[in-house]
C-alpha positions in Angstrom: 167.4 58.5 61.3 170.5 57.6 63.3 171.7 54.1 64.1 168.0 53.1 63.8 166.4 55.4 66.5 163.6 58.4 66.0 166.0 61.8 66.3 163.8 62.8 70.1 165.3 59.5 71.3 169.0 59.8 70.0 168.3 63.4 71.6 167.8 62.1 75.3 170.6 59.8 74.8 172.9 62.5 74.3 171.9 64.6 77.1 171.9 62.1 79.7 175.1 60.9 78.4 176.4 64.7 78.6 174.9 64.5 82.3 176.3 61.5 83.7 179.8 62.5 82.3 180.0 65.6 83.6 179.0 64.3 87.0 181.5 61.8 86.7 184.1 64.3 85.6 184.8 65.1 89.2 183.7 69.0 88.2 181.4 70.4 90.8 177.8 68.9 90.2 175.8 72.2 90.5 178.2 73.2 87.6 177.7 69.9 85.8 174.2 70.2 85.2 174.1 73.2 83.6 177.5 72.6 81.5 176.0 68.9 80.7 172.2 71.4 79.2 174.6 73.8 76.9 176.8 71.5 75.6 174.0 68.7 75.0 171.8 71.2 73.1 175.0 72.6 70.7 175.8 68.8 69.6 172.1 67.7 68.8 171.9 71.5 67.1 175.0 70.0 64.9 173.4 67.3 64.4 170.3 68.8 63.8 171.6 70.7 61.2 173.3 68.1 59.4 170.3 66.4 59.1 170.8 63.2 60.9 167.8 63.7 63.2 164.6 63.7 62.4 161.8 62.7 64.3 159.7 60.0 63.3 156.0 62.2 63.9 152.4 61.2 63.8 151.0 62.2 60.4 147.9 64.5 61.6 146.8 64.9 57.7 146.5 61.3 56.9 142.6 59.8 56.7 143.8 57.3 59.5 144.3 60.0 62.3 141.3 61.8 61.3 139.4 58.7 61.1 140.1 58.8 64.8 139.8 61.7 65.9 136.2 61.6 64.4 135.8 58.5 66.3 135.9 60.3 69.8 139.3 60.3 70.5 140.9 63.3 72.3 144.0 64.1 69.8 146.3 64.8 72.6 146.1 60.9 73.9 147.0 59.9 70.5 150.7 58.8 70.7 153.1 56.6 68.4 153.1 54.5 71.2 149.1 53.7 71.5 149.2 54.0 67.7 152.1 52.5 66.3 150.2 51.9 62.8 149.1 55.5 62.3 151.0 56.7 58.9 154.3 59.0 59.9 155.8 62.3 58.6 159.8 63.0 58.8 160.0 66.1 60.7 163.4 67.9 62.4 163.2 67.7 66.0 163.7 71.6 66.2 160.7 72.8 63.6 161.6 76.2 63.6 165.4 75.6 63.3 167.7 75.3 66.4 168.2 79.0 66.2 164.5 79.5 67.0 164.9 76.9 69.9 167.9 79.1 71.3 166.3 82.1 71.4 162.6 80.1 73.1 165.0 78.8 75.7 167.0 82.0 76.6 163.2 83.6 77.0 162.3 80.9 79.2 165.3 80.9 81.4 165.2 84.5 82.6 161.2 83.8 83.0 161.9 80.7 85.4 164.5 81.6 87.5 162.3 85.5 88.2 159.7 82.9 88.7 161.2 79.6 90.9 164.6 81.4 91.9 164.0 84.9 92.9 160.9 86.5 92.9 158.1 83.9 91.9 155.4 82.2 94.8 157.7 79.5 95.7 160.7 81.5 97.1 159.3 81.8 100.3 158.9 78.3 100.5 162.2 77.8 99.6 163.7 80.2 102.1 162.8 77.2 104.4 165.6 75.1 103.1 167.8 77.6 104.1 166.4 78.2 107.8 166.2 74.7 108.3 170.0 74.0 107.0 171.0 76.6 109.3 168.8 74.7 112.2 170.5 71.4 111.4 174.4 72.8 111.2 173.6 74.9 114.5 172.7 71.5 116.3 175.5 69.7 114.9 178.4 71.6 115.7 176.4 72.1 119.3 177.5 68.4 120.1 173.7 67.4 120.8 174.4 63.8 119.1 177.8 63.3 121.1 175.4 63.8 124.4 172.3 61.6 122.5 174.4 59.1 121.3 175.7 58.4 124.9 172.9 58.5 126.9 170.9 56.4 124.0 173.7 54.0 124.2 173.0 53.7 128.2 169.5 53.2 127.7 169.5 50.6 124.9 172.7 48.8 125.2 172.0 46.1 127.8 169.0 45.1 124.7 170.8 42.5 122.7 171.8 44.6 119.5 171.3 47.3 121.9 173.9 50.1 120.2 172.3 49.5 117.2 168.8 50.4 117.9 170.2 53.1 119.5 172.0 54.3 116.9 168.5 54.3 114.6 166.6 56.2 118.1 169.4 58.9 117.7 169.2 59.2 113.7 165.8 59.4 113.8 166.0 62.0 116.9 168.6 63.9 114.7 166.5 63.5 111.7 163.5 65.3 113.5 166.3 67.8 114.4 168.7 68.6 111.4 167.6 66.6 108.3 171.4 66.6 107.4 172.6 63.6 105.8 176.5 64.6 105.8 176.4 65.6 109.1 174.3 62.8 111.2 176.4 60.0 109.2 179.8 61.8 109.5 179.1 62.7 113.7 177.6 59.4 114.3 180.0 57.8 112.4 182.8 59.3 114.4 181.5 58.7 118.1 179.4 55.2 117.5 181.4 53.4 115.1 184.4 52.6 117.4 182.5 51.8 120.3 180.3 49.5 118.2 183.8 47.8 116.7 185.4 47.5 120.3 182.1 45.6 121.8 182.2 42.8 119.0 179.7 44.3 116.3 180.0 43.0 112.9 181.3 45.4 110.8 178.5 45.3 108.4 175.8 45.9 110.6 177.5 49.0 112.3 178.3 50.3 109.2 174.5 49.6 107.6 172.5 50.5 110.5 174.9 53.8 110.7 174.4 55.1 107.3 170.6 53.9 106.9 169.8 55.9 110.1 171.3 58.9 108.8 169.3 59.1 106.0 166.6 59.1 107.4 166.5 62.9 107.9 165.4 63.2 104.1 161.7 61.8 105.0 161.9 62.7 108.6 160.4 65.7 108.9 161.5 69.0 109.0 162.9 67.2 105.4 164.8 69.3 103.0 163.5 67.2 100.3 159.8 67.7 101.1 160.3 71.2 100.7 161.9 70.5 98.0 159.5 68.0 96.7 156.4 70.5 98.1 157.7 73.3 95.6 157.6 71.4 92.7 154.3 69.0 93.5 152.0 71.9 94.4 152.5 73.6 91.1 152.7 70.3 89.1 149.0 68.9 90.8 147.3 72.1 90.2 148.4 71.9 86.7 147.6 68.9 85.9 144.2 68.3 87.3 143.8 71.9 85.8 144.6 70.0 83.0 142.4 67.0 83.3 139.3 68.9 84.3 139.3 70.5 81.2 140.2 67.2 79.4 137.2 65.8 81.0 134.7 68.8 79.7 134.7 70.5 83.4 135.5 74.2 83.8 137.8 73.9 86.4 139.7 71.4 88.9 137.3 72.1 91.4 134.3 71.4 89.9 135.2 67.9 88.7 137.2 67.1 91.9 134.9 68.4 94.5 137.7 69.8 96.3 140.6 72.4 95.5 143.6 70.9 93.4 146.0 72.2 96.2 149.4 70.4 98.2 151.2 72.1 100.4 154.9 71.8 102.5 152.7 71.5 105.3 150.6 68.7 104.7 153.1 66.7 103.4 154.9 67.3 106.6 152.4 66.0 108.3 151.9 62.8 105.9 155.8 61.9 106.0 155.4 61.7 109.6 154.5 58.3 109.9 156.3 56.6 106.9 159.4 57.9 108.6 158.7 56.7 111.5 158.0 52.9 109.8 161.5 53.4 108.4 162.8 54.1 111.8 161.1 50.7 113.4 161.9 48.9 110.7 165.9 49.2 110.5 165.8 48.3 114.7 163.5 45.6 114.1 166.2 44.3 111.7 169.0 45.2 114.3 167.2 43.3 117.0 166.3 40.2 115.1 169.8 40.2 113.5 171.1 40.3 117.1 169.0 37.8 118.4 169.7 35.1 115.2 173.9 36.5 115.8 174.2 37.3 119.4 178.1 37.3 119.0 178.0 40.1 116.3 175.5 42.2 118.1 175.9 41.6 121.8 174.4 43.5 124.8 176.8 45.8 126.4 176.1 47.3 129.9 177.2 51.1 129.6 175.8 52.6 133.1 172.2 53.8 134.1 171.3 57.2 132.8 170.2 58.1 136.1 171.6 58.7 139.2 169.4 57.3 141.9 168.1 54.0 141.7 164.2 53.4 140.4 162.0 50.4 140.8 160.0 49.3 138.6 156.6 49.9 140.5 158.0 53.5 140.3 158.8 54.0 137.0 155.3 52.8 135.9 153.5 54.7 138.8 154.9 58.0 137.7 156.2 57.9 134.4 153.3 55.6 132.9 150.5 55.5 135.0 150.2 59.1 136.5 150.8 61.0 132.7 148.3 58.5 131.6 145.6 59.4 134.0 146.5 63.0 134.0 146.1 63.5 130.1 143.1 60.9 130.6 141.4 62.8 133.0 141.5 66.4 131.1 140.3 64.6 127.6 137.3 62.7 129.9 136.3 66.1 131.2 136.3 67.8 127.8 134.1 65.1 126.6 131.4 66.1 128.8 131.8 70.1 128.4 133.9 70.5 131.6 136.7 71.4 129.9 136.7 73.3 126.4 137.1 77.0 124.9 135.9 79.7 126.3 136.3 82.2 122.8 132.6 84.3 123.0 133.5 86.2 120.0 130.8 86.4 117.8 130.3 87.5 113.9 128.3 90.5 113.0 127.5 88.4 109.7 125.8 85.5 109.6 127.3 82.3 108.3 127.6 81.4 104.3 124.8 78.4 103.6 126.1 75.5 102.9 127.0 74.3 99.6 126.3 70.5 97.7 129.2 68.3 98.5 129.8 68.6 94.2 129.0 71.2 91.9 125.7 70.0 89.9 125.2 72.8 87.4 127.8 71.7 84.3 127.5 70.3 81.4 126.7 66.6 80.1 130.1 66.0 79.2 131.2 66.8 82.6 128.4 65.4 84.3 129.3 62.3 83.1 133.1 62.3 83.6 132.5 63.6 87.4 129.7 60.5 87.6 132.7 58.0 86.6 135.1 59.8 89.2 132.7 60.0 92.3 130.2 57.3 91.5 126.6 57.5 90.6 125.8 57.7 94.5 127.6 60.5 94.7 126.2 62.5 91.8 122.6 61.8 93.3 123.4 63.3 97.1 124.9 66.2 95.7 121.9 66.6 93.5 119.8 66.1 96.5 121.4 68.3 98.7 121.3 71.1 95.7 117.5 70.7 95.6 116.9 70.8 99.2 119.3 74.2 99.3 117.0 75.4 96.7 113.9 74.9 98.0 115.3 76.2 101.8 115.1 79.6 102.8 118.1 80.1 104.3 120.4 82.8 103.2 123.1 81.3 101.0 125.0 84.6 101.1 126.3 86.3 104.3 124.3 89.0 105.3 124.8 91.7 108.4 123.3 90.9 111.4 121.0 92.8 113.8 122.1 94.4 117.3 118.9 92.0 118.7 120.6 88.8 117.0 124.8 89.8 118.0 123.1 89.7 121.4 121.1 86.8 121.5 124.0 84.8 119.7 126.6 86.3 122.5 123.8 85.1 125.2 123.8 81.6 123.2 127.6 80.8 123.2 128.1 82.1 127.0 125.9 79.9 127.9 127.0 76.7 126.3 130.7 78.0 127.0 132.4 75.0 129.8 133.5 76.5 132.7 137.2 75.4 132.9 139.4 77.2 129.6 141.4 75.0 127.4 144.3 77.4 127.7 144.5 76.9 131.7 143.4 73.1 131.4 147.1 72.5 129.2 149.4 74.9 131.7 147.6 72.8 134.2 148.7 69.5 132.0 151.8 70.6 131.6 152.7 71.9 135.0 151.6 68.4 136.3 153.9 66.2 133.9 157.2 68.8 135.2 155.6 67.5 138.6 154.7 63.8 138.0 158.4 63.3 135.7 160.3 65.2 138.7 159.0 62.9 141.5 159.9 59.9 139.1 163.4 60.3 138.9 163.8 61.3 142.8 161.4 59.2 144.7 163.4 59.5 148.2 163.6 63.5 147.6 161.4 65.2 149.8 158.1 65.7 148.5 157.0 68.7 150.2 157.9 70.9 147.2 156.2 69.3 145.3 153.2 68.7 147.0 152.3 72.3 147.3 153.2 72.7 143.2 150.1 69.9 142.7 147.5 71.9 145.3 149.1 75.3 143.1 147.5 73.5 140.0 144.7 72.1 142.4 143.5 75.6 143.3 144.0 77.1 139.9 141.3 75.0 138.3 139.1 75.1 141.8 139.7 79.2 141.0 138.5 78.7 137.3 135.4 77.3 138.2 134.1 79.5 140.4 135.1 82.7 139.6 136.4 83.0 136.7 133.7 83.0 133.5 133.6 83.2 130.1 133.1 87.5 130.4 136.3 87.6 132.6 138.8 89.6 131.2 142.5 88.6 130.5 143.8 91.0 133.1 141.2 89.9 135.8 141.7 86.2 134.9 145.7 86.4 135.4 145.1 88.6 138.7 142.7 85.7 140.2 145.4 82.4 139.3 148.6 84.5 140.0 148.8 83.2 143.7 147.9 79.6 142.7 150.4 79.9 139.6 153.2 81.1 141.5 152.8 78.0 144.0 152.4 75.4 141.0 155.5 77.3 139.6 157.4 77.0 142.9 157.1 73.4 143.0 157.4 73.2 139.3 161.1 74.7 139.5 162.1 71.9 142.2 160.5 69.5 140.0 162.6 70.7 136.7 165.9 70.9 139.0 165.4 66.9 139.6 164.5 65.9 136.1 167.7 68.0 135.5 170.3 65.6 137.3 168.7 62.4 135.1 170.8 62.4 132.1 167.9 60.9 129.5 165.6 63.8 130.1 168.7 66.6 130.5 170.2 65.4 127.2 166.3 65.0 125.1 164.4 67.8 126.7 166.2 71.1 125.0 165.7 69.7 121.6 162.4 67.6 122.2 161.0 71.2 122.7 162.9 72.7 119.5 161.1 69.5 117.4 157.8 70.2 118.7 157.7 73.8 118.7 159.1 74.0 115.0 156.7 70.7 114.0 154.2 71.0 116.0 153.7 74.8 114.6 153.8 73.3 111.0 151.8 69.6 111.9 149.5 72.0 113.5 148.7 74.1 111.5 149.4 77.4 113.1 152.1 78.2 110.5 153.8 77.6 107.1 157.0 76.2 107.2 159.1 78.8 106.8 158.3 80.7 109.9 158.7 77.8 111.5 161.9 77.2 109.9 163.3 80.5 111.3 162.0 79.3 114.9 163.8 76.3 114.4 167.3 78.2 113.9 167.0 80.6 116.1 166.1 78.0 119.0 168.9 76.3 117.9 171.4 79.2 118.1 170.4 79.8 121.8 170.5 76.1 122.2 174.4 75.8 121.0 174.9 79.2 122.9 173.9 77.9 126.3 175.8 74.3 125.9 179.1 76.4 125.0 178.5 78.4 127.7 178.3 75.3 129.7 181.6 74.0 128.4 183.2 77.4 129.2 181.7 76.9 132.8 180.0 80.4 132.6 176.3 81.4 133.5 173.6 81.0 130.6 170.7 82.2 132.8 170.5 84.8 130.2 169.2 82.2 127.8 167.4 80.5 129.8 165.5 84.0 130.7 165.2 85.0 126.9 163.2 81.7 126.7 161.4 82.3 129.5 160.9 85.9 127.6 159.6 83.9 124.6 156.6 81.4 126.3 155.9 84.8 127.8 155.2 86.7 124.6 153.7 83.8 123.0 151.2 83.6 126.7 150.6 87.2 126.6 149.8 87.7 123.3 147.0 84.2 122.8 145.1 85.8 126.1 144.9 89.8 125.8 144.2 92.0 122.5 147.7 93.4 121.5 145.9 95.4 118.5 146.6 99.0 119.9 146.4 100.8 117.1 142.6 99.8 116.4 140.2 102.2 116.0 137.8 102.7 119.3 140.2 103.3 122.5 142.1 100.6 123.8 142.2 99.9 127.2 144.4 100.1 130.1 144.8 96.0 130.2 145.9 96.0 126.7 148.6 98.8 126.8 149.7 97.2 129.8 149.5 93.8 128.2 151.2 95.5 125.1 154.7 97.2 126.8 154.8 93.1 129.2 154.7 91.7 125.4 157.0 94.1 124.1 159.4 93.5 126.6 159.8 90.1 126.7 160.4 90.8 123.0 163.3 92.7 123.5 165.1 90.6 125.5 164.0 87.5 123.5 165.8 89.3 121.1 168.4 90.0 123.2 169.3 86.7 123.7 169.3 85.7 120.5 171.9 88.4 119.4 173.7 87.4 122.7 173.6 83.7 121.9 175.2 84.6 118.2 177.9 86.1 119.8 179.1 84.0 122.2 179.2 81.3 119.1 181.3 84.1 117.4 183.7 84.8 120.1 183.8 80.8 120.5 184.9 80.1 116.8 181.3 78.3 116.2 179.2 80.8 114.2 181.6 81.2 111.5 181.7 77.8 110.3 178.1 77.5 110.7 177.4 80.6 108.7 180.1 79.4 106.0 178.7 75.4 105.7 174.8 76.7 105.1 176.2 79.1 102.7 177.8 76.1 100.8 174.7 73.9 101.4 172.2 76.7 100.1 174.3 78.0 97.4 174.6 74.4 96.0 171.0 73.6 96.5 169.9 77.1 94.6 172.8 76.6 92.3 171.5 72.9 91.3 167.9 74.7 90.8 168.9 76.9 88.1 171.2 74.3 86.4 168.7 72.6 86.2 166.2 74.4 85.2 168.3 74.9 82.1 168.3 71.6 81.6 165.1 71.1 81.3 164.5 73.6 78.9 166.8 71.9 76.5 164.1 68.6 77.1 161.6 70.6 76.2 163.1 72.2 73.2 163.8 68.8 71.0 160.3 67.9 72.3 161.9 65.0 74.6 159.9 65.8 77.4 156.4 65.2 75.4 157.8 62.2 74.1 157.9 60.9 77.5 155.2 61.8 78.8 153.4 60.2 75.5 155.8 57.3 76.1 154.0 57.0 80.1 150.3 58.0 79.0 150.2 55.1 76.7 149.6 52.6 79.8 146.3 52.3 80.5 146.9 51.5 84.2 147.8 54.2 86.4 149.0 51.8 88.9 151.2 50.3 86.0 152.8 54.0 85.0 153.7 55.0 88.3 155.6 51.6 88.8 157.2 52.3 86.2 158.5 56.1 87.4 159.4 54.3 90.8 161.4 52.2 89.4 163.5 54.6 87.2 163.9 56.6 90.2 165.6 54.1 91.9 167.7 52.5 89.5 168.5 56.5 88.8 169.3 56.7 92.5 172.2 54.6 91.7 174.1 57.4 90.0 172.5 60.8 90.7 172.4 63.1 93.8 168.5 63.3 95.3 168.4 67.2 94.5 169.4 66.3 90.5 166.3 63.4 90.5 164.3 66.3 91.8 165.0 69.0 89.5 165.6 67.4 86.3 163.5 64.6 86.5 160.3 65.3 88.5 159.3 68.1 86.3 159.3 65.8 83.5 157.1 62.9 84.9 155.1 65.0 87.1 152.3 66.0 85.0 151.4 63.0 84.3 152.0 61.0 87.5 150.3 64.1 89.3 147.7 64.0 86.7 145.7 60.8 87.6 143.3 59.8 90.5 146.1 59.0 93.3 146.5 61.1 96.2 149.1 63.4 95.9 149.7 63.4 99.2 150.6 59.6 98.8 152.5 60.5 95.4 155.4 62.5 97.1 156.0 60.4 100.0 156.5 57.3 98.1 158.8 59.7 95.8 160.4 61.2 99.0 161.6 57.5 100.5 162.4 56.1 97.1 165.0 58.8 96.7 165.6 58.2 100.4 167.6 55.3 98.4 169.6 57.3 96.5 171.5 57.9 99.4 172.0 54.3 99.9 172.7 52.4 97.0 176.3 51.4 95.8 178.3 52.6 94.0 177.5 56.7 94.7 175.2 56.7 97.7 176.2 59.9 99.3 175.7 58.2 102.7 178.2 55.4 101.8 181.1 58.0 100.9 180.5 60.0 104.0 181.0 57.2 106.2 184.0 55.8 104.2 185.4 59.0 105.1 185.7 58.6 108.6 185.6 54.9 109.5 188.6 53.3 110.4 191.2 51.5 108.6 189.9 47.8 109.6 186.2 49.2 108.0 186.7 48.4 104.2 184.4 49.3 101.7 183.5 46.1 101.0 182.1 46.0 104.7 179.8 49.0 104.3 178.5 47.9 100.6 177.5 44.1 102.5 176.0 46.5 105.4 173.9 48.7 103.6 172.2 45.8 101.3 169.7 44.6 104.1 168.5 48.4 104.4 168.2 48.8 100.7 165.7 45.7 101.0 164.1 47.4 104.2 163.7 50.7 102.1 161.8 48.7 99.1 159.6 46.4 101.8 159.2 49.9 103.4 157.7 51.2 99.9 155.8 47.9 99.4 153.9 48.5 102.5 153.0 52.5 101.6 152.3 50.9 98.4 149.4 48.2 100.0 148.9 50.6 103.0 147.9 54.2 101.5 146.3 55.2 104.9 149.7 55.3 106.5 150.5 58.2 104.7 146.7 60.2 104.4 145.9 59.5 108.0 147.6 62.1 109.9 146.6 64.9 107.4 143.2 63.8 107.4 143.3 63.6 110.9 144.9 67.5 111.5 142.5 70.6 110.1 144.4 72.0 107.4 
């Protein structure tokens, strides 16, 4: 032994001393890591060799070891740690020589990066990072935060600490949007720090509510590190429940949990959503109570109206509160009473798969009595009851084919109970109504005739749905009987959109509001993986840049505007006729004409798309954009496989069992991961979010992953406790970016005093997901997934 210490722990020291030197080096960190893996694993081989470290092992011969392993006790939960009296055997820390550890780890390498880098399950997932980098770059150099930061400014300034809540509305807008750190602190460093020195704000809180805000596209999603975080936690839950099961005398994760050990990038989009939006309230509420205790270093300032024709308030909540309220209202009160509803008659030729106990009930004793102490003895006796009564049923418990007598009789059924007004018509009708409702809000003295005949479009639409259209109504028949009310509703909806265009709030939010929900509400939805959705989100954001340099060069865009016109029409076109012409059977004339409509609106969706890249070409924009997500990615895929490497040289000395033994010997899982959050953070302090990720996650995952919490739960409070490392002096990434570009009267001093209050807000933010689970479960649990 060495200076006192068991040879695994002299073995960590050295590699994480080798890490954080070649981090602080100044060499490029995706190099670093790997560098600090090779050169960490030939000194403790020296050492190795020389004999100086030898691990301190668990002597498995001795009669003390197999006095308790007779006892009952599972041999892999006995630890030095547990067991600190069980009699030891000097071992080397490479047992088959370093040589043999070499050659392991060479094997290894080529196996992970085929399997996490460039062919395994997980690159498509990761190809995400890359759409969504592109998205976020695309919207940055389109000057969408100059525009939000103004018109939020307008909005929120006359509030006392007004530009400062409006600076956490636009991070939080840009986080939903981009999810780039560098580029939201850097761009609203530039255009809100100045303004926010020149009306009297203390330095500190510009400079803290600046770089907390901009961070908080890391647990905002679409969040690089939830897919980041997704990769990695689906593969380390199923493992380690896999793991656990078996531990616990079960055949398989699913018997003892009941459900399947799965996480995906989808629902932990949809259980960041509200954290980050906690985040987001809680650094205003700490703007507006710092204002309101320091009015003369967070005063209102009165920057204009954001639109140009003067509301009252009677208006504003007649027709932007009131009349979306009872509109939305009224369409969820008639689906509640079967007015409104789907109209889908398709019916299965195979009847429906019985169904199942809520837990399996034919194991073992062993596992019975494991899955009794999970779910509770309650829960053991319904599922036994329900398996008895399923037994003693008749129903098929198999799918079986169905007669002609019973397709008919269950197509007779669900025509009959079908509501007469379609859900697909009922939300063009909602939505037609808000373009109305929002475009006599912001131009009360316009003439309303225009839109007066859009409303009795939409009026006559659903009077035409009643009556003559039915459930058996084909697409084709159904479009030809609401063309003449649709084209009225459109007519007024078109002076309705040229109003809301003139009001500045809804010109400058509405082109990305409908990028957010079309790439998140796809994902939150459930309609799509993320990285379809990903490559939505860039191309929308291509056209979007397109058609606001085209309005800088004062030329026409109508050409993108059409191409997204061409786009709601392939995605209408192809939800209400049967595009499938190649099926077997004849297809009819509706479909092929249905098919050549879709196809062409394809085309020149397309068109648009390769017409939006090159007027960012010809305008010096797509270069750079192509050339900063080539960085971004290559550094991001470069980090993976450095460290990656890494952790195979963890592995090899056995450092990453003697952790996890080091974690497993708490009895409390509540007490274990304290104690990972906590190295996180402090870790935060000196390493990059994507090193914590890759180098350190793998490590502690099986075992955090491993117990009874959600995992769900699990990655969020990882995601917003590496949310810090962005924040915490003396490297938070944030911190550097905005030294970069604040002024000369901005020390750093300053931004280390202004970023300490939102270092506290992140940890009360954790305390509360810590009390308050159900903030993160409830929207997945909420959303079929």
């Amino acid at each position: 032994m060495l200076f006192g210490l068991d040879g695994v722990e002299i073995g960590l020291i050295i590699l994480f001393l080798c890490l954080f030197g070649g981090i602080l080096s100044g060499f490029p960190v995706a190099f670093a890591i790997g560098g600090a893996g090779v050169i960490s694993f030939g000194i403790i081989a020296a050492l190795d060799s020389a004999g100086l470290l030898i691990h301190q092992a668990i002597d498995t011969s001795s009669q003390a070891y197999n006095d308790l392993v007779s006892s009952g006790i599972r041999p892999d939960s006995i630890s030095i740690f547990r067991y600190p009296d069980l009699p030891r055997a000097a071992q080397s820390i490479f047992p088959g020589g370093w040589e043999m550890a070499l050659d392991r780890n060479v094997s290894f390498i080529v196996n992970r990066m085929n399997e996490r880098v460039f062919a395994g399950a997980s690159i498509e997932t990761l190809l995400a990072v890359l759409m969504f980098v592109l998205m976020g770059i695309t919207l940055e150099r389109s000057k969408i935060a100059d525009d939000l930061l103004t018109t939020m400014a307008r909005v929120f300034g006359p509030l006392p600490g007004g530009l400062a809540v409006s600076i956490v509305v636009v991070g939080a807008f840009l986080a939903a949007s981009t999810g780039i750190v560098g580029a939201t602190v850097v761009t609203m460093g530039l255009l809100a720090l100045p303004t926010m020195l020149r009306n009297n704000y203390s330095p500190e809180l510009a400079t803290g509510v600046i770089a907390a805000s901009g961070t908080l596209g890391q647990i905002i999603p679409p969040s690089i590190v939830i897919v980041l975080l997704g990769t990695l936690a689906g593969d380390l839950y199923s493992t380690a429940q896999e793991a656990r099961a078996t531990a616990a005398g079960c055949s398989d994760a699913l018997t003892y949990l009941g459900e399947p050990a799965v996480v995906s990038v989808g629902t932990l989009f949809q259980a960041a959503l509200l954290p980050g939006i906690l985040l987001a309230l809680l650094y205003a509420g700490y703007a507006f109570v710092y204002a309101l205790l320091n009015p003369g270093k967070a005063p209102a300032v009165e920057l204009g109206s954001a639109s140009k024709e003067p509301i009252t308030r009677g208006e504003a909540l007649g027709w932007f509160l009131a009349a979306p309220i009872g509109l939305i209202g009224g369409v969820i009160l008639l689906s509640s009473v079967g007015i409104v509803g789907s109209q889908d008659i398709t019916v299965s030729s195979y009847s429906s798969i019985g169904e199942g106990a809520s837990l399996r009930t034919n194991v073992n004793a062993e596992c019975k009595a494991a899955m009794i102490e999970l779910h509770g003895q309650s829960a053991w006796d319904q599922a036994v009851a329900e398996q008895a009564k399923i037994d003693a049923s008749d129903e098929d418990t198999q799918s079986r084919k169905l007669s002609d007598e019973e397709v008919s009789q269950a197509l007779a059924d669900k025509i009959a109970s079908t509501p007469p007004i379609g859900s697909g018509i009922a939300t063009l009708i909602v939505l037609l109504g808000l373009v109305l409702v929002g475009g006599r809000g912001v131009s009360p003295s316009s003439d309303p005739k225009p839109l007066i005949i859009g409303a009795a479009g939409l009026l006559l639409v659903a009077l035409v749905d009643l009556t003559l259209i039915g459930p058996t109504t084909s697409s084709g028949a159904t479009w030809l009987l609401v063309a003449l009310p649709f084209a009225l509703a459109l007519y007024g909806g078109r002076h309705a959109a040229a109003r809301l265009a003139t009001h500045d709030l809804i010109r400058v939010v509405f082109p990305p509001l409908v990028l957010i929900v079309a790439v998140l509400g796809s994902i939150l939805g459930g309609i799509t993986n993320p990285t379809p959705a990903a490559a939505l989100g860039a191309g929308g954001a291509i056209m979007l840049a397109a058609y606001r340099k085209l309005q800088d060069q004062n030329r026409s865009g109508h050409v993108i505007i059409w191409s997204t016109f061409a786009i709601l029409i392939c995605i209408l076109i192809g939800v209400n006729f049967d595009l499938r012409i190649s099926q077997v059977g004849g297809v009819s004339a509706e479909s092929w004409i249905a098919f050549f409509g879709a196809y062409g609106a394809y085309l020149y969706a397309l068109f648009g798309l390769i017409y939006g890249c090159w007027v960012l070409f010809t305008g010096g924009v797509l270069t750079p954009i192509v050339r900063e997500t080539a960085k971004v990615t290559s550094m991001v895929f470069t980090i993976l496989i450095g460290s990656q490497l890494l952790n195979l040289v963890v592995i090899s000395f056995g450092g990453e069992h003697y952790i996890q033994q080091f974690l497993k010997s708490f009895d409390n899982e509540f007490t274990v991961f304290l104690i990972v959050m906590l190295v996180l953070f402090f870790l935060g302090f000196v390493l990059d979010f994507l090193e914590i990720i890759y180098i350190v996650i793998p490590i502690v995952g099986p075992v955090i992953y491993g117990g009874s919490f959600d995992p769900k739960w699990v990655t969020i409070m990882v995601a917003v406790n590496l949310q810090t490392s962005f924040l915490t002096p003396p490297f938070g990434f944030a911190l550097f970016y905005l030294r970069g570009v604040a002024p000369k009267e901005v020390t750093t001093g300053h931004i280390y005093r202004g970023i300490l209050p939102f270092v506290l807000i992140q940890v009360l933010g954790l305390g509360i997901l810590w009390f308050f689970p159900g903030i993160v479960t409830i929207v997945p649990n909420l959303i079929p997934n």
